[in-house]
VOGU-3710 file (C-alpha; in Angstrom, 3 decimals, decimal comma):
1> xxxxxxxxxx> 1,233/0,579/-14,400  -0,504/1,910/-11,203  -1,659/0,276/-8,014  -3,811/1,600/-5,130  -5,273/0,917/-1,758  -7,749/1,889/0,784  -8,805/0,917/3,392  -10,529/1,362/6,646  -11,461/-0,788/9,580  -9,762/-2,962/12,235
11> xxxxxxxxxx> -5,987/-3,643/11,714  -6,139/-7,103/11,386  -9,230/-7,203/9,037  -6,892/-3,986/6,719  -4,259/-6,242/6,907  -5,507/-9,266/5,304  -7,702/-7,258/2,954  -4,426/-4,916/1,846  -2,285/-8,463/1,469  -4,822/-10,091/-0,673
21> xxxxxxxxxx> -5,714/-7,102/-3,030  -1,965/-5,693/-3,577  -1,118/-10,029/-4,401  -3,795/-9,507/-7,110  -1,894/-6,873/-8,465  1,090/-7,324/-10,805  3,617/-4,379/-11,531  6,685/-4,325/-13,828  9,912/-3,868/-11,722  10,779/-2,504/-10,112
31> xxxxxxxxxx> 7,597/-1,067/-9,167  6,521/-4,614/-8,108  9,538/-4,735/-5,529  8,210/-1,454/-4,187  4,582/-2,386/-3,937  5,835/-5,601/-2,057  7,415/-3,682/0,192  4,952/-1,373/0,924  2,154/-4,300/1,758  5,126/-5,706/4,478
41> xxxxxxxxxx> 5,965/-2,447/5,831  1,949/-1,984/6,538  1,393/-5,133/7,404  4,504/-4,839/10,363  2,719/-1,558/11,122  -0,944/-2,980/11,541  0,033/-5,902/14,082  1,453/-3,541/16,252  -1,961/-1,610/16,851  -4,351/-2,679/19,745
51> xxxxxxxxxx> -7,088/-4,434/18,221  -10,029/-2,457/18,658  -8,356/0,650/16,904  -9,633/1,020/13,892  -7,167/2,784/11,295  -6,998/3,899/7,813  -4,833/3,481/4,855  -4,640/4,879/1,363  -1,241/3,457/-0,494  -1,017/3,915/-3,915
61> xxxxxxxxxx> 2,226/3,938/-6,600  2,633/3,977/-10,780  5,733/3,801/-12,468  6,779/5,418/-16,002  9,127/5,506/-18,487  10,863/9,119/-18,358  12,368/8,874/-21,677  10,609/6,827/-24,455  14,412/6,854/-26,264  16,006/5,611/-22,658
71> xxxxxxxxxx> 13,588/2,547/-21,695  15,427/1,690/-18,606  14,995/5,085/-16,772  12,080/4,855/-15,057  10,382/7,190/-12,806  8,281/5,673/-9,788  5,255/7,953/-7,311  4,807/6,512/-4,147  2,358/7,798/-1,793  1,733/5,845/2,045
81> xxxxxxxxxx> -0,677/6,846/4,699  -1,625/4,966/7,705  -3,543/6,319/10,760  -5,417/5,376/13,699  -8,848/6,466/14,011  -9,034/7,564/17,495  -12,579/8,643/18,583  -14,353/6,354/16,077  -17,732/4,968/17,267  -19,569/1,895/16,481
//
């Protein structure tokens, strides 16, 4: 399974959007622990921001199987980015 998000605009508007589209989806674990975590750990991140800075974020994660003959070792990519947009005009 794979999941993936991004996003830019103002951090309260990201977060809201990233909470409802990573809820949508649904992961095998513990991949689904992870993404959970992720969407908290940006959503702690995003309330901190002033308002009016807009930011970006791409998040995105897939799990595997590393061994088809050894089902329970599984192999997880994680990849987080979150930025503010300084200079950004409207």
């Amino acid at each position: 399974m794979s999941w993936s998000a991004n996003m830019v605009g103002k951090p309260k508007a990201v977060a809201a959007k990233l909470a409802r589209e990573l809820s949508w989806i649904k992961c095998a674990e513990p991949e689904e622990t992870i993404k959970n975590a992720v969407s908290t750990a940006l959503a702690t991140a995003l309330a901190s921001f002033p308002s009016d800075l807009p930011v970006s974020i791409v998040a995105n994660g897939s799990q595997q199987v590393t061994d088809v003959n050894k089902p329970a070792e599984l192999q997880n990519y994680l990849y987080v980015e979150l930025k503010p947009l300084y200079g950004f005009i409207e």
